[in-house]
N, C-alpha and C positions, 0 to 999 in steps of 0.2 A: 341447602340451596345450591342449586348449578349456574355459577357464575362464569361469565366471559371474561379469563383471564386478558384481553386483548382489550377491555375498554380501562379508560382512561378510571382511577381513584380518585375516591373522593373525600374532601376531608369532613372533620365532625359537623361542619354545619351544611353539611351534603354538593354544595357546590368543588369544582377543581381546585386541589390544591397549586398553589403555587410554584415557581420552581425552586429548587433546593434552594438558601441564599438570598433570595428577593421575597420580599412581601408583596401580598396584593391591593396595589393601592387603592382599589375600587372599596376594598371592606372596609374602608379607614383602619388599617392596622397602623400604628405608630411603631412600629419595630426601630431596624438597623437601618431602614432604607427607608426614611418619611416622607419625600417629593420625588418626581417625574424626574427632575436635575439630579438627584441626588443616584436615582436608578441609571441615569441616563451613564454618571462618570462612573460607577459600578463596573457599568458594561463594560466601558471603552477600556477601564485600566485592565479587565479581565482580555479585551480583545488583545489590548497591545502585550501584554504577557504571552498571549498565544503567536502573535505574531513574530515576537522577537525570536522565538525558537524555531527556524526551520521542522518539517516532519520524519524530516529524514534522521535529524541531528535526536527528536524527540526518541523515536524508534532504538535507532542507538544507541542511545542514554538508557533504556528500557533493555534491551539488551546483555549490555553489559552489566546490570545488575543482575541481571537473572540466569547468564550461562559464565564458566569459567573463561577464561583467557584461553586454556589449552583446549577445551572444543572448540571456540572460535577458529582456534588456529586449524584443528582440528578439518573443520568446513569448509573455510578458505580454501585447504590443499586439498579437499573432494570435491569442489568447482572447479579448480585447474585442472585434478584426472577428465574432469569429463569434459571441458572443454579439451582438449589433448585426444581424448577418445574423437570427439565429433572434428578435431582437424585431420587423423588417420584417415576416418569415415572420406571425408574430402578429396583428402591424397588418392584415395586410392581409384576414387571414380575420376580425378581429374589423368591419372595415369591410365586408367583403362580407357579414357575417351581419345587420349593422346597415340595408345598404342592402336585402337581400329581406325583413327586418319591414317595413320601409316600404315597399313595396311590394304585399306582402301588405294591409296593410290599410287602403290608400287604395283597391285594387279589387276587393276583397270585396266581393261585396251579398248581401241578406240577402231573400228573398220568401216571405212567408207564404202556407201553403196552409189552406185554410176545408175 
């Protein structure tokens, strides 16, 4: 059979499974999650878990378990080379823009016609 990895699984009694954790309350499952309320505070404790954590602080967290201290450090100091490279970059057009004003208007001249 050629199946469309892209549609949705189905469970044994051919309808959508449910999501990981919650039962589907339509089947009368009596699982971990028996009422509407009981799904409903499910969610919210899962929500406010995700909320207490900033994504940035999440990412971080994730981070630092998965690279050493000295790469870190590592990366830090090759975002400052190249920040440093792009303020050279800067310097040196903000100097060459400085040095053809000066230029410009040392050899201007100005002659009036009658």
């Amino acid at each position: 059979m050629n199946e469309n990895p892209t549609r949705a699984r189905k469970g044994p009694s051919g309808g959508r499974r449910p999501s990981p954790g919650l039962n589907d309350l339509s089947s009368g499952d009596t699982g971990t999650v028996a009422t509407s309320e009981d799904r409903m505070a499910a969610l919210e404790s899962r929500l406010d878990q995700l909320e207490r954590t900033s994504l940035r602080a999440r990412g971080r967290s994730m981070l630092d378990r998965m690279m050493p201290p000295e790469a870190s450090q590592h990366f830090r100091n090759a975002g400052r080379e190249q920040l440093m490279g792009v303020r050279a970059i800067v310097d040196f057009w903000i100097r060459r823009i400085d040095d053809s004003e000066r230029r410009s208007t040392s050899s201007r001249e100005t002659i009036d016609i009658e």
